[in-house]
C-alpha positions as a Markdown table, in Angstrom:
| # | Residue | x | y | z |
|---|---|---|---|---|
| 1 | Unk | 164.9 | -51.6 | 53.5 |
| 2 | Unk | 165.8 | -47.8 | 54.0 |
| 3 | Unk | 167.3 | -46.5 | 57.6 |
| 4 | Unk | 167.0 | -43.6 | 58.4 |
| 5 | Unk | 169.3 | -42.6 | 61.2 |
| 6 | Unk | 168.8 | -38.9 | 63.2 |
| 7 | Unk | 171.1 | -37.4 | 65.8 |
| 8 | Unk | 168.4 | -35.8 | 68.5 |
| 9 | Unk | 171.6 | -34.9 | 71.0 |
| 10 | Unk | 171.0 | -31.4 | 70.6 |
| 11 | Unk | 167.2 | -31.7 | 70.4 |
| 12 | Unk | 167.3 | -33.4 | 73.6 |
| 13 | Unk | 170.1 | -31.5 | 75.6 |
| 14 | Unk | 167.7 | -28.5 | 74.4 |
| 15 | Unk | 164.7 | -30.0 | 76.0 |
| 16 | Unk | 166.4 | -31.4 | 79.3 |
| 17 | Unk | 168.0 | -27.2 | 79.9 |
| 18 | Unk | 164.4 | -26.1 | 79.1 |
| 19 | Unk | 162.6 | -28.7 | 81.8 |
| 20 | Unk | 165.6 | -27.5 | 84.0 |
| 21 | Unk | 165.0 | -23.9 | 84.1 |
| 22 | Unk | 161.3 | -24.3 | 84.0 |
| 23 | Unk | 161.1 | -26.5 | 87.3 |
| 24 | Unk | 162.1 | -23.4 | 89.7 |
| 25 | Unk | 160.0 | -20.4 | 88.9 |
| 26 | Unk | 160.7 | -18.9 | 92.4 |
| 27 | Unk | 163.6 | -16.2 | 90.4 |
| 28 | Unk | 160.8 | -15.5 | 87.7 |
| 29 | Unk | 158.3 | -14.8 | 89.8 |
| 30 | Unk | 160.1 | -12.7 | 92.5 |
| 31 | Unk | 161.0 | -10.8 | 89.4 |
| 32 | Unk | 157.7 | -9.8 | 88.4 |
| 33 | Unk | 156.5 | -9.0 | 91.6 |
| 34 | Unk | 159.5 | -6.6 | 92.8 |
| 35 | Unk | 158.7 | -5.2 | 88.9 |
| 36 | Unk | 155.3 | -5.0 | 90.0 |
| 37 | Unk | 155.7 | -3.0 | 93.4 |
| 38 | Unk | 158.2 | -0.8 | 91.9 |
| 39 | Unk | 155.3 | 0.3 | 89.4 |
| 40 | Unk | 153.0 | 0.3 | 91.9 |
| 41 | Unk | 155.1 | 2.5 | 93.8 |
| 42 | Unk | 155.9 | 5.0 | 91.3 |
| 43 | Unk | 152.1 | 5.7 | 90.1 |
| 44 | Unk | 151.5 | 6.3 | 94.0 |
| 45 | Unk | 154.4 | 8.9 | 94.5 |
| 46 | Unk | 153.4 | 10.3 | 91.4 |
| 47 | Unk | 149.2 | 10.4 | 92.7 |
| 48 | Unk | 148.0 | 8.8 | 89.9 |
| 49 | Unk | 146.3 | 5.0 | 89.8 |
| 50 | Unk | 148.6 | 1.8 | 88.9 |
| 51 | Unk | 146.8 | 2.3 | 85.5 |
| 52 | Unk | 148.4 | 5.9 | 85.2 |
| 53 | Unk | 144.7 | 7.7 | 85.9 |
| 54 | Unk | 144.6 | 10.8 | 88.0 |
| 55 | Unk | 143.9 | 9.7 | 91.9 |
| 56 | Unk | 140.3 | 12.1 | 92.3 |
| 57 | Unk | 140.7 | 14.7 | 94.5 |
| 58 | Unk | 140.8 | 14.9 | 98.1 |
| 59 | Unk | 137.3 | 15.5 | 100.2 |
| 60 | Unk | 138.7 | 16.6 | 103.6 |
| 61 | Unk | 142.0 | 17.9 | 103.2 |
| 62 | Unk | 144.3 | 20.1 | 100.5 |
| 63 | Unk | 146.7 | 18.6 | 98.3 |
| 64 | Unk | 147.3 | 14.9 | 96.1 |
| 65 | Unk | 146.5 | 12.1 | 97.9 |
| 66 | Unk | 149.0 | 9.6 | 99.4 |
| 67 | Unk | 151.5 | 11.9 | 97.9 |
| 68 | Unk | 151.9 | 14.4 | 100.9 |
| 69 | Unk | 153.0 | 11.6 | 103.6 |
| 70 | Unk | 154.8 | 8.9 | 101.8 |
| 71 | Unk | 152.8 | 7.2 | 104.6 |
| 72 | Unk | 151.4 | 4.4 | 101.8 |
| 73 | Unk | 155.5 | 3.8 | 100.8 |
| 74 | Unk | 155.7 | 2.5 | 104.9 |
| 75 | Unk | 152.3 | 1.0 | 104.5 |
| 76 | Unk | 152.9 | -0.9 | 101.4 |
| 77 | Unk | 156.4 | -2.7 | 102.1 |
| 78 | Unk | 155.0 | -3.9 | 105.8 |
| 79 | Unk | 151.7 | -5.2 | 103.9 |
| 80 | Unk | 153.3 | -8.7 | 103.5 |
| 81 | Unk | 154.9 | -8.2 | 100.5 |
| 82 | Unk | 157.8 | -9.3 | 100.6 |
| 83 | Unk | 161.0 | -9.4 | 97.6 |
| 84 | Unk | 164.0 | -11.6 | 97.4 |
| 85 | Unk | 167.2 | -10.8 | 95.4 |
């Protein structure tokens, strides 16, 4: 008869860290969203779309929209969005 004998510490302590870190994604997920409003954000100040396009030009008043106020900075961080360190 042949035994063939296998050492799955590592394997194991490997797969117990992984189920670990996995279990909270709270930190992973407040991550991407404070990564997402920053972007958000940025496009705005800079009058273009969150997918970098051009905002169109404004009907009833001169200049780039939402960039003459920084009134939509105020509006977006009391929309219920909220970021945790």
């Amino acid at each position: 008869m042949i035994t063939i004998q296998f050492d799955d510490r590592a394997v194991r302590e490997a797969l117990d860290q992984l189920r670990r870190s996995a279990s909270d994604l709270r930190p992973a997920m407040v991550d991407i969203g404070s990564k997402l409003v920053s972007n958000i954000q940025q496009t705005i100040i800079r009058g273009q779309t969150p997918w970098g396009d051009a905002m169109a030009a404004l009907k009833l008043r001169q200049g780039v929209p939402l960039n003459d106020t920084r009134q939509h900075i105020y509006n977006l961080c009391r929309s219920g969005v909220q970021m945790q360190p």
